[in-house]
C-alpha positions in Angstrom: 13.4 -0.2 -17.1 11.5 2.4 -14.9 8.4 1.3 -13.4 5.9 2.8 -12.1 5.0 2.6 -8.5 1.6 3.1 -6.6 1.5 4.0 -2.8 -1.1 3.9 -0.6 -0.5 5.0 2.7 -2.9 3.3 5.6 -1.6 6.1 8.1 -3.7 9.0 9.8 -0.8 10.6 10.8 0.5 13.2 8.7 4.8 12.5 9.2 4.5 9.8 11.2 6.4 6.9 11.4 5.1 5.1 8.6 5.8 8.1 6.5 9.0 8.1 7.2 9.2 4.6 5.5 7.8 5.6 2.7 10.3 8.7 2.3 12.9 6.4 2.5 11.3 3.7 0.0 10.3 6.8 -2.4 14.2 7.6 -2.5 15.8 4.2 -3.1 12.8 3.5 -6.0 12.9 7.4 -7.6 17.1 7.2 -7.3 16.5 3.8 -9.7 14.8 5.4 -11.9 11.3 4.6 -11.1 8.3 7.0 -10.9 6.6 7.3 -7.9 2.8 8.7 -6.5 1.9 8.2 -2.8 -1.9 8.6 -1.6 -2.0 10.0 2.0 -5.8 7.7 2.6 -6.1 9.7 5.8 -6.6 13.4 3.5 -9.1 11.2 1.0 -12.6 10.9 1.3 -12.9 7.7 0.5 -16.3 6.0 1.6 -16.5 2.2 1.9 -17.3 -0.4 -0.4 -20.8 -1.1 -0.6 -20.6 -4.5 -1.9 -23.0 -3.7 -4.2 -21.1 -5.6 -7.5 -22.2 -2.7 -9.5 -19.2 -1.5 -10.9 -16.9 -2.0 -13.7 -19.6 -0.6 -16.1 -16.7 2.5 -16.9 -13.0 2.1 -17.5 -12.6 5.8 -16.7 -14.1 5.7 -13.1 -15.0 1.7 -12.2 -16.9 2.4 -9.0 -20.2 3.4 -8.7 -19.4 5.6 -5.9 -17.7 8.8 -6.9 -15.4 10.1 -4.3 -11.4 10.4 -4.0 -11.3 6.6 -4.9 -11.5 8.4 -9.3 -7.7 9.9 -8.1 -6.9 6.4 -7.3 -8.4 4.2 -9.7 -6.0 5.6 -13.2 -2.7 5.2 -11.3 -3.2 1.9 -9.8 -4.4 0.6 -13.0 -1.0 1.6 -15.0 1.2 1.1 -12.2 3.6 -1.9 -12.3 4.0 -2.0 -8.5 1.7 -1.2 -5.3 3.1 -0.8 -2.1 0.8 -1.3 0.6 2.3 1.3 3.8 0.3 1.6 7.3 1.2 1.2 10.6 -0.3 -1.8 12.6 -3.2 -1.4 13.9 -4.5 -4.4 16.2 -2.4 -6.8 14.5 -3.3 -5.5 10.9 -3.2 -2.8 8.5 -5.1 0.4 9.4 -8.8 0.8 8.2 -7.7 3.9 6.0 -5.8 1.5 4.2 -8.5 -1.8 3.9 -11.1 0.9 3.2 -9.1 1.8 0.1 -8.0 -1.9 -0.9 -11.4 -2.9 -0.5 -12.6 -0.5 -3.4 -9.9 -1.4 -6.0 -12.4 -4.5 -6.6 -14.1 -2.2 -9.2 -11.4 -2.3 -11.3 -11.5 -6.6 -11.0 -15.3 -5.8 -12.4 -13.9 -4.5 -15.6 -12.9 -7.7 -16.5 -14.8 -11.2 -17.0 -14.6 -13.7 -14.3 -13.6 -10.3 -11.5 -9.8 -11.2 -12.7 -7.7 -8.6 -10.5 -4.9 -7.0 -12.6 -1.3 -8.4 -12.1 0.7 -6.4 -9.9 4.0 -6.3 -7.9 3.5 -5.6 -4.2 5.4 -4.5 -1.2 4.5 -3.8 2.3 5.6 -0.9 4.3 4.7 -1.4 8.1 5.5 0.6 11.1 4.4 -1.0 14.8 5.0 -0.8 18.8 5.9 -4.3 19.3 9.2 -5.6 17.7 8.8 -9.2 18.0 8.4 -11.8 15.1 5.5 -12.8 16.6 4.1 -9.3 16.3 4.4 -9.2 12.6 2.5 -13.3 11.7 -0.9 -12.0 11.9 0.1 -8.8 9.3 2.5 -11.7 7.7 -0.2 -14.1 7.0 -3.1 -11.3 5.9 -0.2 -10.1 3.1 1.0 -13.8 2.3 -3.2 -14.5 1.8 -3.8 -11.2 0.0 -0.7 -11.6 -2.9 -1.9 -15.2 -2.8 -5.5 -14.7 -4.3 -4.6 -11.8 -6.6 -1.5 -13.6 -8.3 0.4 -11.0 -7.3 4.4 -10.6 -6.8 5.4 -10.2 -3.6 9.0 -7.9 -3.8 9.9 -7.5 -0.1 8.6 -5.6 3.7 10.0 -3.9 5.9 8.6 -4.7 9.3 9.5 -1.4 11.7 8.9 -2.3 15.3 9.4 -0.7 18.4 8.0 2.4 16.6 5.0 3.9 19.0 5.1 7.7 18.8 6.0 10.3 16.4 9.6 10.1 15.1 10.1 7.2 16.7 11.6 5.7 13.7 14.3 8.6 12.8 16.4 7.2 15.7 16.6 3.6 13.3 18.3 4.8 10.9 18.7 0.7 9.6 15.0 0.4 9.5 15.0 3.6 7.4 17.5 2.1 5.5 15.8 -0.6 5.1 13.2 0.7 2.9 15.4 2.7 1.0 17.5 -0.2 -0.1 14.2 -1.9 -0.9 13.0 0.8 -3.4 16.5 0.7 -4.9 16.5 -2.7 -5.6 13.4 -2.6 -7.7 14.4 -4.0 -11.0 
C-alpha cells in the first residue's frame, strides 16, 4: 500500500549534505511505490510560533499566523509518514527545522485535549562528528519527541564525518543507507 510521505528539511544549504540524504531516501520510498513532497525550510518564510494557543479555529489553515506554514499544514495532515532531515547543529536539529516543528501544534488545536495526529517518523541527519556519542543528545531529543506524540519511530540514518559540501557523495553506504530505508517502508 503506497503512503504518503512528508519531508521537512532543517538544512539552509541548498544541495548539501543533508540533501543528499534525502535524494537517496526520496528514491528507495518513490521506487516502493510511495509518494513523496519535501519542504526546503531554509526557502520558507516561516515565522515562529507565538505561543499564543490561538489556533485550531480553521481546518483549512490551523495557525493564526499566515505564512509558508498554509503549504505545510494540508500535506502533513494526510501524510502517513514525516521524516524529520537537518544536519546537526550544536548537538540538535537545525532551527529551520524546530521553527517548523514547533508550528505543526496548530494542527494538535484542531482537536480536544491538543491530541497530535498519529504519524510515522524518520530522521535524516547529516553531522561533523562520527562518533556514537555525537548522535545521544539528537538520539534522545527524537526518542523524547516520537515518545509524547505516540508516534512510530521507522529508522535514522546518522551521517557523520560530513562537514562541508559533498562531503557525503564520497559515502556512498551512508547514501545507501537512506535509500534502503525509504525502500523498506511498508
Amino acid at each position: 500500500m503506497s503512503k504518503k510521505i512528508c519531508i521537512l528539511n532543517g538544512s539552509p544549504r541548498a544541495n548539501g549534505n543533508t540533501k543528499e540524504l534525502i535524494k537517496s531516501f526520496t528514491q528507495g520510498a518513490m521506487e516502493a511505490g510511495h509518494e513523496v513532497v519535501c519542504f526546503d525550510l531554509q526557502t520558507m518564510n516561516i515565522h515562529g510560533c507565538l505561543g499564543c494557543c490561538q489556533g485550531g479555529k480553521d481546518q483549512t489553515s490551523p495557525c493564526v499566523q499566515k505564512d509558508d506554514m498554509t503549504q505545510i499544514y494540508p500535506v502533513y495532515e494526510k501524510a502517513d509518514i514525516v521524516v524529520l532531515a537537518s544536519p546537526m547543529y550544536y548537538w540538535g536539529i537545525s532551527g529551520q527545522l524546530k521553527c517548523a516543528f514547533d508550528r505543526l501544534f496548530a494542527v494538535a488545536e484542531l482537536n480536544p485535549n491538543y491530541e497530535n495526529p498519529k504519524k510515522e517518523c524518520i530522521l535524516l541527519m547529516a553531522a561533523e562528528g562520527d562518533t556514537e556519542e555525537n548522535f545521544v543528545p539528537v538520539r534522545a531529543f527524537y526518542e523524547g519527541l516520537t515518545s509524547h506524540l505516540g508516534w512510530k519511530n521507522l529508522g535514522i540514518v546518522y551521517a557523520g564525518g560530513n562537514m562541508n559540501i559533498g562531503d557525503i557523495l564520497k559515502k556512498r553506504n551512508q547514501l545507501q543507507e537512506a535509500e534502503e530505508l525509504g525502500k523498506s517502508i511498508v
